[in-house]
C-alpha positions as CSV (number, residue, x, y, z in Angstrom):
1,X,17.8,8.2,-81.0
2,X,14.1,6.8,-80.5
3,X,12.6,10.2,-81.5
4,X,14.7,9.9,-84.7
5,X,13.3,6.2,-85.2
6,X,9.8,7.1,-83.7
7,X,9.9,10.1,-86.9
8,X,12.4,8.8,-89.0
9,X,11.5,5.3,-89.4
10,X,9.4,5.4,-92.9
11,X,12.1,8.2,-94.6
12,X,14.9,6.2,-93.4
13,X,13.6,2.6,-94.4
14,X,12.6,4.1,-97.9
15,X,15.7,5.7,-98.5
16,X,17.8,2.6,-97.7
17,X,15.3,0.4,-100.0
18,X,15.2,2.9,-103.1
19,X,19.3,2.9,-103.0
20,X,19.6,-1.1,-102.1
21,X,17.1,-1.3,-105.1
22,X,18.8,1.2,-107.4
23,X,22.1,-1.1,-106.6
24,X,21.1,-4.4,-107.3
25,X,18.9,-3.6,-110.7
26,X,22.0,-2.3,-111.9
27,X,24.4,-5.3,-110.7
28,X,21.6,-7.5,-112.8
29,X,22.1,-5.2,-115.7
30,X,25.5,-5.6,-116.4
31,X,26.3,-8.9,-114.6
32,X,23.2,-11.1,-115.2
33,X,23.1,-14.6,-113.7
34,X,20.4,-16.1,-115.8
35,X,18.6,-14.6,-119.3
36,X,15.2,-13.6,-118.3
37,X,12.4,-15.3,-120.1
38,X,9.0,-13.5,-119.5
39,X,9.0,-9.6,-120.5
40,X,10.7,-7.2,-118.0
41,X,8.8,-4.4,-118.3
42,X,5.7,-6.0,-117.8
43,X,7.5,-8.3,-115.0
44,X,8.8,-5.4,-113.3
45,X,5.0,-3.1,-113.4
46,X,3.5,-6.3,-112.1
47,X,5.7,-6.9,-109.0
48,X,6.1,-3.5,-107.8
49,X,2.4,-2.8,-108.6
50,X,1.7,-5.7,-105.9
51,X,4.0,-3.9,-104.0
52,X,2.2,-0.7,-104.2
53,X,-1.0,-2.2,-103.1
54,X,0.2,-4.0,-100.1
55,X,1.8,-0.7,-99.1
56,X,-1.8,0.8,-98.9
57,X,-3.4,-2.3,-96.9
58,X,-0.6,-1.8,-94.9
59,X,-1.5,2.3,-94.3
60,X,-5.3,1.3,-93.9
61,X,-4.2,-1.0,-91.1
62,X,-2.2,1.8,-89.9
63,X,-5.4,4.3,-89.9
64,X,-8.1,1.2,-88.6
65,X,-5.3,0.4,-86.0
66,X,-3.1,3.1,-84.8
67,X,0.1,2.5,-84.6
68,X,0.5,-0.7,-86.1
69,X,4.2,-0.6,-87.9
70,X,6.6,-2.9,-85.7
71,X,9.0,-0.2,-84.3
72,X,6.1,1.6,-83.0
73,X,4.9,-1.5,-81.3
74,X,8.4,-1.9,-79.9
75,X,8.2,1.5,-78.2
76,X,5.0,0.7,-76.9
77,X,6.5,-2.2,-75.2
78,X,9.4,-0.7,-74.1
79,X,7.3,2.5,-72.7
80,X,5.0,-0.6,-70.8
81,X,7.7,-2.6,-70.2
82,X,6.4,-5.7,-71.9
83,X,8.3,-8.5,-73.2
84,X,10.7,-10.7,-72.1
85,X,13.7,-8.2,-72.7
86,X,12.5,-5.5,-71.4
87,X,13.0,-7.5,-68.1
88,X,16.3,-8.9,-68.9
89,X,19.0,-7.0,-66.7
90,X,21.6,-6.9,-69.8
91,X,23.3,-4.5,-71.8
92,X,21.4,-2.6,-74.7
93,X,23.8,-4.3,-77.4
94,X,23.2,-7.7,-75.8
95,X,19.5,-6.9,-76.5
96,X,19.5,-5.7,-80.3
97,X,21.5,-8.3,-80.9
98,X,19.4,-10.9,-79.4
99,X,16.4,-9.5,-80.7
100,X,18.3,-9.0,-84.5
101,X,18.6,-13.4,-84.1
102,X,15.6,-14.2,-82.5
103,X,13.0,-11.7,-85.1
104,X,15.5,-13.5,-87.9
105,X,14.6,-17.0,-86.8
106,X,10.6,-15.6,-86.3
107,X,10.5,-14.7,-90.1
108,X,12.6,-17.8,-91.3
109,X,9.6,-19.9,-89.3
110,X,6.8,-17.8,-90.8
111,X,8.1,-18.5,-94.0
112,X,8.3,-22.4,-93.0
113,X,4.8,-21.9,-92.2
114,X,3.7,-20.1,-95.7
115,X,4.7,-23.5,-97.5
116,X,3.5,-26.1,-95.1
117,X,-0.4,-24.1,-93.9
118,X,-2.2,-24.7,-97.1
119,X,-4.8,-21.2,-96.5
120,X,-0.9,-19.4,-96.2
121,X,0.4,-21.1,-99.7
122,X,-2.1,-19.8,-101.5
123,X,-1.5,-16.3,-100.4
124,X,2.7,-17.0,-100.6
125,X,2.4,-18.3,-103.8
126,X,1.8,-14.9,-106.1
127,X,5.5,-14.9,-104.9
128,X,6.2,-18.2,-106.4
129,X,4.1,-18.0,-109.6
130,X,7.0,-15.4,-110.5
131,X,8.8,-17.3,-113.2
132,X,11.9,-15.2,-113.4
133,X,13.7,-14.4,-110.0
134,X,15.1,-10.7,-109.9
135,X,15.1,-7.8,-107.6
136,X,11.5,-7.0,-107.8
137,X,10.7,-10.4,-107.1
138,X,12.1,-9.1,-103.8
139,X,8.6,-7.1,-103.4
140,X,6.0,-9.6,-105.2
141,X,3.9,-10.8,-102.1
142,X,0.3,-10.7,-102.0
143,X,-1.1,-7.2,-99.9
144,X,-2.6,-9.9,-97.8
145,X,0.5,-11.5,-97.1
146,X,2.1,-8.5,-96.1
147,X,-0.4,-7.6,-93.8
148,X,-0.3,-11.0,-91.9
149,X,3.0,-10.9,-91.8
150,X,2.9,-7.6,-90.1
151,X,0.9,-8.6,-87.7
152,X,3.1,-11.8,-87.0
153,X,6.2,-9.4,-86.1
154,X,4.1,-7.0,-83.9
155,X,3.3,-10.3,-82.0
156,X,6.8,-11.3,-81.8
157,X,8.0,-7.9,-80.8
158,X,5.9,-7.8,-78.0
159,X,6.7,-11.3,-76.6
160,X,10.2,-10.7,-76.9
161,X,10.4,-7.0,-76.1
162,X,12.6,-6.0,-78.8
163,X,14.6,-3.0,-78.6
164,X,13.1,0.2,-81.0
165,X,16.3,0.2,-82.6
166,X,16.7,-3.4,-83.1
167,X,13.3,-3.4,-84.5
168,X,14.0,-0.9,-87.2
169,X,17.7,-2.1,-87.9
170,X,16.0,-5.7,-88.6
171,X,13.5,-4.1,-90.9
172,X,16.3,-2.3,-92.7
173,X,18.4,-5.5,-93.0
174,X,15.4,-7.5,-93.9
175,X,14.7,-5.6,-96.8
176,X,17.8,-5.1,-98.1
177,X,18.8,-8.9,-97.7
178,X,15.6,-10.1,-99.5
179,X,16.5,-7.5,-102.5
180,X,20.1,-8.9,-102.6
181,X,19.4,-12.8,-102.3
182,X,16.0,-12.2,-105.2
183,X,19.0,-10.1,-107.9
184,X,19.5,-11.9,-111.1
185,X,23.4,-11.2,-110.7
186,X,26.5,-13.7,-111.0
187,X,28.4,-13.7,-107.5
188,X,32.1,-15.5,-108.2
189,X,31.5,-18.9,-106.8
190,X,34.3,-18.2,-104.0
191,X,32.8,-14.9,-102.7
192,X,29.1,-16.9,-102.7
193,X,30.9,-19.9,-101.1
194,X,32.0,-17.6,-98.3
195,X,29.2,-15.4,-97.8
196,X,26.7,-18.5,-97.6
197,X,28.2,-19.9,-94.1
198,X,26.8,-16.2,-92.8
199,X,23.9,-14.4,-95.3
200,X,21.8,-15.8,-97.6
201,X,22.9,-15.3,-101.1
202,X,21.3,-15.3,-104.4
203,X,22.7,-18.9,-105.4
204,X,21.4,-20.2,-102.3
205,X,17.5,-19.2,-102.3
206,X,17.5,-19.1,-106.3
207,X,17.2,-23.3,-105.0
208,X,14.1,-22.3,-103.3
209,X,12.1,-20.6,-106.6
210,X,12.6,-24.1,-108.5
211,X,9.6,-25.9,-109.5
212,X,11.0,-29.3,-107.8
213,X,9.3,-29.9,-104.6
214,X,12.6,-30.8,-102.9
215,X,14.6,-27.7,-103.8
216,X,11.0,-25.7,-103.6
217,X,10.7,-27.1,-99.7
218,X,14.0,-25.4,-99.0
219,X,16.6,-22.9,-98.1
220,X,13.5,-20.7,-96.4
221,X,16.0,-17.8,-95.0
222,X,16.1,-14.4,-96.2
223,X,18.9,-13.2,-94.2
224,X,21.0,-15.3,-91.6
225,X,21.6,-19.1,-93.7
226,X,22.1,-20.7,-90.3
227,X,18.2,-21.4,-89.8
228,X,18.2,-24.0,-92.7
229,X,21.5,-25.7,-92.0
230,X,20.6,-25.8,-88.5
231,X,17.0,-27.4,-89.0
232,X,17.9,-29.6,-92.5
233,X,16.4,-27.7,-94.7
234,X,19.5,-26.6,-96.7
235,X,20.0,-27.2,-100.2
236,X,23.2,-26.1,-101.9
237,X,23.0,-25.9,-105.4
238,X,19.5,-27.0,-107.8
239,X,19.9,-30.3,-109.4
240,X,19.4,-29.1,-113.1
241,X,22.1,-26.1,-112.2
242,X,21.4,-22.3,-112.0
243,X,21.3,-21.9,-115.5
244,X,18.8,-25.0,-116.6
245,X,16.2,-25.2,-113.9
246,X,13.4,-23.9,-114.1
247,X,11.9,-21.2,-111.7
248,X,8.3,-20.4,-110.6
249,X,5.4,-23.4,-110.2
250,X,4.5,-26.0,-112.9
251,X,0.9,-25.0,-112.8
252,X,1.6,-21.1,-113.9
253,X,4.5,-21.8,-116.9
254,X,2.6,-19.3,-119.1
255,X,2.6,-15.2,-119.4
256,X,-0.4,-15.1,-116.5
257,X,2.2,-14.6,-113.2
258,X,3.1,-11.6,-115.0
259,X,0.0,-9.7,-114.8
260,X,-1.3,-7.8,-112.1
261,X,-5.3,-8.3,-111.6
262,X,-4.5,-12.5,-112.3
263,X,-1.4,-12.1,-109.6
264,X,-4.0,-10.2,-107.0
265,X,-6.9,-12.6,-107.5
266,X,-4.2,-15.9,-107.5
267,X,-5.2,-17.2,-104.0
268,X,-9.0,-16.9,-104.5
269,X,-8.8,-19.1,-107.5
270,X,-9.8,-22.5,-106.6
271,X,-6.1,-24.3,-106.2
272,X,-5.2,-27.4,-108.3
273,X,-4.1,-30.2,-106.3
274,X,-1.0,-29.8,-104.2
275,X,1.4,-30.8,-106.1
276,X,5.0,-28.8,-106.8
277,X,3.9,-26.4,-109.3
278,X,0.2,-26.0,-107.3
C-alpha cells in the first residue's frame, strides 16, 4: 500500500478530481441552483487557468525542494518516526482517523486565518472576487495561496505524524468536498438539512461567498461542518436567500474577477479599505 501511494499518489488524486469534476459540472447543468450572471466560458478559462498556474508553482516547489507534496512528507515522518502519532501505541485506523479530524480542523483554521491576517486576504480573495459560485470556483486560489497552504499541511503532517494513507485519503476528500460544496446545483432542502449536521454542503458555504461581512466571516469548512458550529461561526441560510444575495465582494461587482492576468495580479494591487467587499 505506501508504494502504491508513494507512486500512485498524483494518478490517483487526478483521476478522482477529473471524475468528481466531470460529476458536479453536469449536476449544475441540468439542476442549477442559481442563474449565473458573468460569462461561463470566460468564468470557467479564468478559474481553471489559476488553477493551472498554481499547479506549476507547486511542481517548481517540488524541483527547488524535493519532495515537498504532503504524502511524501508523511512518509518521511513515518520512515523517521516524527510526530506525535508515530509515537502513539494505537491501532493504524485509530490513527487515519485521527489524523483525517485533526488535518480537517488544520485547514478549517487556515482558512480562519486567510480572512482575519490581512497579507493572507489579499492572496484568499482572487477566490472571493469570483462573483458566481460553481465548481471551478472549487480551483480559483491564487498559485501563491496554494503554495502556502502546502507548506502549512507539510508542517501539520509532521507535528502530528500523520499516517501516508491518511495523508492522501484527506487530500482526496479535500478535493472532492470543496468541488461539491462550490457546485451551482439545487440539493432538496431535506437531503441538505441532513447532510449539513456531517459535510459541508453547497447551501451552507454558498453563505460564506456573500458580500455581507456577517455571512462572509462564516461557515469557513470545506469538509466536516462541525468546526463552525463548534466554534460559532455557523451561519445557516443568507439573509437575502440563495437566490437574491449577492456573491463575490462589493469592490469587484464588474466583469474584472473574470479575467485571468487582473485575477493573478489581485493581491499586489493596493487594497481599498477593509471593508466587506475589500
Amino acid at each position: 500500500m505506501d508504494e502504491f501511494l508513494d507512486q500512485g499518489d498524483d494518478l490517483l488524486r487526478f483521476a478522482v478530481f477529473a471524475g468528481v469534476f466531470l460529476v458536479m459540472a453536469a449536476v449544475e447543468f441540468f439542476w442549477p441552483k442559481r442563474k449565473l450572471i458573468a460569462s461561463k466560458g470566460r468564468r470557467w478559462l479564468t478559474n481553471i487557468g489559476i488553477s493551472v498556474t498554481a499547479g506549476v508553482l507547486i511542481r517548481l516547489m517540488a524541483t527547488a525542494i524535493v519532495p515537498i507534496a504532503a504524502v511524501a512528507v508523511a512518509f518521511y515522518a513515518e520512515d523517521h518516526q516524527i510526530g506525535l502519532l508515530n509515537h502513539a501505541p494505537w491501532p493504524a485506523w485509530v490513527k487515519v482517523a485521527v489524523s483525517l479530524v485533526l488535518l480537517d480542523l488544520a485547514i478549517w483554521a487556515q482558512h480562519l486565518a486567510s480572512h482575519k491576517i490581512p497579507v493572507l486576504w489579499r492572496l484568499h480573495k482572487v477566490h472571493h472576487a469570483d462573483r458566481d459560485i460553481d465548481v471551478t470556483t472549487a480551483v480559483r486560489f491564487h498559485p501563491i495561496e496554494i503554495g502556502l497552504s502546502m507548506l502549512w499541511k507539510i508542517v501539520v503532517v509532521l507535528v502530528l505524524g500523520a499516517p501516508p494513507l491518511a495523508v492522501f485519503l484527506f487530500e482526496v476528500i479535500l478535493n472532492a468536498c470543496a468541488m461539491f460544496n462550490h457546485a451551482n446545483v439545487a440539493l432538496p432542502g431535506w437531503a441538505d438539512a441532513i447532510l449539513r449536521l456531517v459535510v459541508v454542503t453547497p447551501d451552507m458555504h454558498r453563505v460564506h461567498h456573500s458580500v455581507r461581512r456577517r455571512e462572509h466571516d462564516s461557515n469557513y469548512g470545506f469538509n466536516l461542518s462541525l468546526w463552525d458550529r463548534l466554534f460559532r461561526t455557523y451561519t445557516a441560510q443568507p439573509e437575502g436567500g440563495h437566490q437574491g444575495m449577492t456573491i463575490g465582494l462589493n469592490t469587484y461587482q464588474n466583469e474584472e474577477p473574470s479575467k485571468l492576468g487582473w485575477s493573478l495580479v489581485l493581491p499586489f494591487r493596493r487594497p481599498p479599505s477593509r471593508g466587506q467587499g475589500s
